[in-house]
VOMISE-202377 format. One record per atom (N, C-alpha, C): atom name; x, y, z. Coordinates in nm, 2 decimals. Atoms other than C-alpha are relative to their C-alpha. Example, Ala and Ser with C-alpha at 12.3 -4.5 7.8 and 13.67 -1.06 7.14 Angstrom:
 atome     xx     yy     zz
     N   0.09  -0.12   0.00
    CA   1.23  -0.45   0.78
     C   0.09   0.12   0.00
     N  -0.09  -0.11   0.00
    CA   1.37  -0.11   0.71
     C  -0.08   0.11   0.08
//
This chain:
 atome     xx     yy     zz
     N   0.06  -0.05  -0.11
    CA   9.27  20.95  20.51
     C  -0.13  -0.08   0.03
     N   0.10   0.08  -0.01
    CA   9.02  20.75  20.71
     C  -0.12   0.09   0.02
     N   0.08  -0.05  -0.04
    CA   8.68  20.84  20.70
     C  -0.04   0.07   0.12
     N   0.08  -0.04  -0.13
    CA   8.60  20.91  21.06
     C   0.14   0.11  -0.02
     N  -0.11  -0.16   0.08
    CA   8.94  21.17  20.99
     C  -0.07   0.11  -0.04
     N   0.09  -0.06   0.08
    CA   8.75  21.31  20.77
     C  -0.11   0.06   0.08
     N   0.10  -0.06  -0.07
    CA   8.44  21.40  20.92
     C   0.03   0.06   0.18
     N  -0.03  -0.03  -0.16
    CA   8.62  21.46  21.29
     C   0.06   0.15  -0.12
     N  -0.04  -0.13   0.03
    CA   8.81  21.76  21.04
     C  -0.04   0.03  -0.04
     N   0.08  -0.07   0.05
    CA   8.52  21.86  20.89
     C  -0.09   0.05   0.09
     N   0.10  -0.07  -0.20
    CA   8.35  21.92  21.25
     C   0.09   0.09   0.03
     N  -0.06  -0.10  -0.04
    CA   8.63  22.09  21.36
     C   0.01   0.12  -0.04
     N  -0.02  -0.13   0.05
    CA   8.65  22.35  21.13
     C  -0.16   0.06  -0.05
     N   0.18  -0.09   0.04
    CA   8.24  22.42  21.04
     C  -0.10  -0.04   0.14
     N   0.09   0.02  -0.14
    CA   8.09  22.26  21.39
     C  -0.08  -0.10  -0.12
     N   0.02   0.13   0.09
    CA   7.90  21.93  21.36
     C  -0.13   0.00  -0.05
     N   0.18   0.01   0.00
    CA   7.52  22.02  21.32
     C   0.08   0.09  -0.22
     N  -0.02  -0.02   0.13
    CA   7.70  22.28  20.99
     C   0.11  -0.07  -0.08
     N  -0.10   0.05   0.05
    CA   7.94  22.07  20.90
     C  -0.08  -0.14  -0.08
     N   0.05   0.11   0.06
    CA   7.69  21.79  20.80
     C  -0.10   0.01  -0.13
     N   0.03  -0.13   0.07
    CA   7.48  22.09  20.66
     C   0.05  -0.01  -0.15
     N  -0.08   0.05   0.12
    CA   7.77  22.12  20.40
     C   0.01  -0.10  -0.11
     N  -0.02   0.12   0.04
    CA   7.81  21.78  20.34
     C  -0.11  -0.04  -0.08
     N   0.10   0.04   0.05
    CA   7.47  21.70  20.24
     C  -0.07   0.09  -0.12
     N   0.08  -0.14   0.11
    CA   7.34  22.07  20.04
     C   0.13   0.02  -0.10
     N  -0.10  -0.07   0.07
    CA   7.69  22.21  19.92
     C   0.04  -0.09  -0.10
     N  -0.09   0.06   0.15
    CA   7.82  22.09  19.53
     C   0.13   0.08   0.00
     N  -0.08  -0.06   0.03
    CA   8.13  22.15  19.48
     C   0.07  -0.02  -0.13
     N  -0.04  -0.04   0.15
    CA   8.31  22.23  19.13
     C   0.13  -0.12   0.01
     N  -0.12   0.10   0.00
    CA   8.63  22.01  19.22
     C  -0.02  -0.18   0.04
     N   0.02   0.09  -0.03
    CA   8.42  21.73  19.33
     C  -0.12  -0.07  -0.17
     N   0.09   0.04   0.13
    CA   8.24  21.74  18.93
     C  -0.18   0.02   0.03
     N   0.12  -0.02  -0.04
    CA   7.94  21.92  19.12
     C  -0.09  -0.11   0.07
     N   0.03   0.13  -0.15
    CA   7.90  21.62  19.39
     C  -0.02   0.09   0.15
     N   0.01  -0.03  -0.12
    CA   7.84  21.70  19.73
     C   0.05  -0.09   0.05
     N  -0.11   0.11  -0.04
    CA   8.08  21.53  19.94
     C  -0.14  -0.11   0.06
     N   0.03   0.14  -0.01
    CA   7.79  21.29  20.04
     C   0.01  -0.10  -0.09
     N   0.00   0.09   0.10
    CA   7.76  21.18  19.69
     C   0.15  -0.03  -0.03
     N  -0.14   0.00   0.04
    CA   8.15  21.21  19.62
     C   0.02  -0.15   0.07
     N  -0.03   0.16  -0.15
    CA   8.21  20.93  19.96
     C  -0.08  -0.12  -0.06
     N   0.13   0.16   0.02
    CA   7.87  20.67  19.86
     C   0.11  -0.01  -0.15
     N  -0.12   0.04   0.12
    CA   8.10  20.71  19.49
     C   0.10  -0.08  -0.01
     N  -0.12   0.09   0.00
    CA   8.38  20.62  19.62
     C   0.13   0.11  -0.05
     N  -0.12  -0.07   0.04
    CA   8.60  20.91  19.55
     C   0.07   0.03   0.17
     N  -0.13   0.02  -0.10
    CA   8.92  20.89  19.79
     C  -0.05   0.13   0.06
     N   0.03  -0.11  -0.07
    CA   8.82  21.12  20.08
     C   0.11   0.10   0.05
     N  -0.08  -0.13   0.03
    CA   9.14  21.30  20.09
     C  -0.01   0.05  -0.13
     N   0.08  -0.11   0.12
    CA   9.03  21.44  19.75
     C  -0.12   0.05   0.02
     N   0.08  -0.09  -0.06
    CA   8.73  21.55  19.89
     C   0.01   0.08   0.11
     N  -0.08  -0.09  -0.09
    CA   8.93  21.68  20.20
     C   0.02   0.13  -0.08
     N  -0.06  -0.06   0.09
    CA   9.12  21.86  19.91
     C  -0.12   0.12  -0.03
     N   0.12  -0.11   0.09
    CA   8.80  22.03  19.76
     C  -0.01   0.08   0.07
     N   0.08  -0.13  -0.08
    CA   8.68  22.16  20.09
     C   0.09   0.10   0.05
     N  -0.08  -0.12  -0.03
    CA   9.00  22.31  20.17
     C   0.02   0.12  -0.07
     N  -0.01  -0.12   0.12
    CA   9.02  22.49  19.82
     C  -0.12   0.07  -0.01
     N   0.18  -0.12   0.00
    CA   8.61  22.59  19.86
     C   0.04   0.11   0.16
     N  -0.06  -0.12  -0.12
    CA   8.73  22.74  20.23
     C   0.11   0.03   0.06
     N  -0.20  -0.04  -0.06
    CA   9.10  22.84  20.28
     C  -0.02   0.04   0.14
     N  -0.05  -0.06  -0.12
    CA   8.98  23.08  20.53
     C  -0.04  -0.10   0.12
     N   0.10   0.07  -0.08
    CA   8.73  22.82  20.73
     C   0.12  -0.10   0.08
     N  -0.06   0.08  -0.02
    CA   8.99  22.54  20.73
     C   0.14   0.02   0.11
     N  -0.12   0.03  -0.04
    CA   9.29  22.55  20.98
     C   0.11  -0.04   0.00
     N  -0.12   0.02   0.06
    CA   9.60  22.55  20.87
     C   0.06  -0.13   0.05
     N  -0.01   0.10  -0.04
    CA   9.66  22.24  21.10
     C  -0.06  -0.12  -0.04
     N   0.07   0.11   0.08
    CA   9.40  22.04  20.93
     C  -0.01  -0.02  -0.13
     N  -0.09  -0.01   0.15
    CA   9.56  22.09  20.56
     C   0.05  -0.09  -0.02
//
């Protein structure tokens, strides 16, 4: 998944002012308690970070952007 992917389906499904929100405050457990900024500058494959935020919000996420 290309980056700008990425962040266009992380807008979509949290809006873009909380969706960056997220990105920047939230650790997530599947990301080894990274926040997807730090996960991305790492270098961890951003469809595994996709992956995380789907499993942190099932209900948030749209079945279309899975």
């Amino acid at each position: 998944m290309r980056l700008t992917e990425f962040w266009g389906r992380l807008e979509q499904s949290f809006g873009s002012g909380y969706a960056r929100s997220i990105a920047a405050d939230q650790a997530f457990s599947a990301l080894d308690g990274r926040t997807i900024n730090e996960a991305i500058a790492q270098g961890v494959e951003t469809v595994t970070v996709w992956r995380a935020v789907v499993a942190a919000y099932p209900d948030r996420v749209p079945s279309r952007l899975r």
